[in-house]
C-alpha positions as CSV (number, residue, x, y, z in Angstrom):
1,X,-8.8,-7.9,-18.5
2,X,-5.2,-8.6,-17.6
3,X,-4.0,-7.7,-21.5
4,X,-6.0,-4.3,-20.8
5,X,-4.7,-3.2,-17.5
6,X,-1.0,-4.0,-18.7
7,X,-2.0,-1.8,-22.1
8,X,-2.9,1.2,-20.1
9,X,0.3,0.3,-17.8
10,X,2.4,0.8,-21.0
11,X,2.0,4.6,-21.1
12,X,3.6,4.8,-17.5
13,X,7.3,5.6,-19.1
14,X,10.1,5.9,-16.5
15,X,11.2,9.4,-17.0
16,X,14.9,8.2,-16.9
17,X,15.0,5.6,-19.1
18,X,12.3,6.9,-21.5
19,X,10.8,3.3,-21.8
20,X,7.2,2.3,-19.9
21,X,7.4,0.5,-17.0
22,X,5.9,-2.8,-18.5
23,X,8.4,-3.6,-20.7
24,X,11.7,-2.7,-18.4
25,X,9.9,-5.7,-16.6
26,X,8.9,-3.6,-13.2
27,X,5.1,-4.7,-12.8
28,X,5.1,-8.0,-11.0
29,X,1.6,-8.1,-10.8
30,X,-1.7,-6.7,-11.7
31,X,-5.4,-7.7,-10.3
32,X,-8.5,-6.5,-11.0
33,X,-11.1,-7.2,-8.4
34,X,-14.8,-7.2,-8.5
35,X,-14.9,-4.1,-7.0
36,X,-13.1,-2.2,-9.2
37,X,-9.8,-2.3,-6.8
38,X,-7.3,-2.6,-9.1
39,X,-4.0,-3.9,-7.3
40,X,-0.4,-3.7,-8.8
41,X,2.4,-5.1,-8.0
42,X,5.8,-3.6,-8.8
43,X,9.3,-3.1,-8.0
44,X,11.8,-0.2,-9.1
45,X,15.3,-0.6,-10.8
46,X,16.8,0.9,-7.7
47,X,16.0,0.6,-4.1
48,X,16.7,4.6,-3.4
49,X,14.9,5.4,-6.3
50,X,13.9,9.1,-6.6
51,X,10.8,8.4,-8.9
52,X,9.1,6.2,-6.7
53,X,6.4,9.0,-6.2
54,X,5.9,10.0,-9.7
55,X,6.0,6.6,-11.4
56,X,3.5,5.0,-8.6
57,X,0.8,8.9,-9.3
58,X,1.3,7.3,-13.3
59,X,-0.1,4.1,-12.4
60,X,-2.7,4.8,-10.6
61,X,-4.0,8.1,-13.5
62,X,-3.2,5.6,-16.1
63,X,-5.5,2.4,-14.5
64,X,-8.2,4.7,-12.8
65,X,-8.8,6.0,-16.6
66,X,-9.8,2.5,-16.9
67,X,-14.2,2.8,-16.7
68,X,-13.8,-0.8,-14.6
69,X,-10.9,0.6,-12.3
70,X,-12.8,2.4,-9.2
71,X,-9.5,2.4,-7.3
72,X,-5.7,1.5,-7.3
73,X,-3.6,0.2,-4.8
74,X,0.4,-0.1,-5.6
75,X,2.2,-2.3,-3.6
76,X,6.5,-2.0,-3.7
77,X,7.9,-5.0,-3.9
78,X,11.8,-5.9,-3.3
79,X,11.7,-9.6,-4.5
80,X,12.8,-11.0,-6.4
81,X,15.3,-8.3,-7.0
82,X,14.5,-6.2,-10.5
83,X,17.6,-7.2,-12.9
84,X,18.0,-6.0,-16.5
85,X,16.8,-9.7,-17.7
86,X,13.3,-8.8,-16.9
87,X,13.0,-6.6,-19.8
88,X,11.5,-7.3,-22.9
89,X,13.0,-7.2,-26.2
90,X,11.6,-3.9,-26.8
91,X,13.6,-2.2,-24.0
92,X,16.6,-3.9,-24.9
93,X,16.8,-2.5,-28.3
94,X,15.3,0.7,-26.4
95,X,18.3,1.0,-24.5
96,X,21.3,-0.3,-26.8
97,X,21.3,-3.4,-24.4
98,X,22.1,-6.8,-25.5
């Protein structure tokens, strides 16, 4: 289920950087409970972040279009501190980074 909820995560793309939010390494977490609560762990690139509003309304759209997601509940997290080595391969080549 885990592989699934990160899937759906992948269409959240940060409208900055024009890469989803899964593979510039910004979920942390995600949990499904037997509920349907689905609860998300994730930090931002920046602290002051103007996005933080649209990128968390993403996650919740893209996970509650999930049948087994009832609800969503994103939880900002600071630590450990979000640096460019989080990101995956993908986003590296994404962003010219090496």
């Amino acid at each position: 289920m885990r592989e699934k909820l990160l899937a759906a995560l992948e269409a959240v793309i940060d409208p900055e950087l024009g890469v989803d939010i899964v593979n510039l390494g910004l979920i942390y977490g995600v949990d499904l409970n037997e509920e349907g609560l689905c609860e998300v762990e994730m930090t931002l690139t920046t602290m002051g972040c103007p996005l933080v509003y649209v990128l968390t309304d993403q996650v919740n759209k893209a996970l509650t279009a999930l049948p087994e997601v009832k609800d969503t509940s994103v939880k900002l997290v600071w630590y450990p501190a979000w640096t460019p080595e989080r990101m995956s391969r993908y986003a590296r080549i994404a962003l010219g980074i090496r």
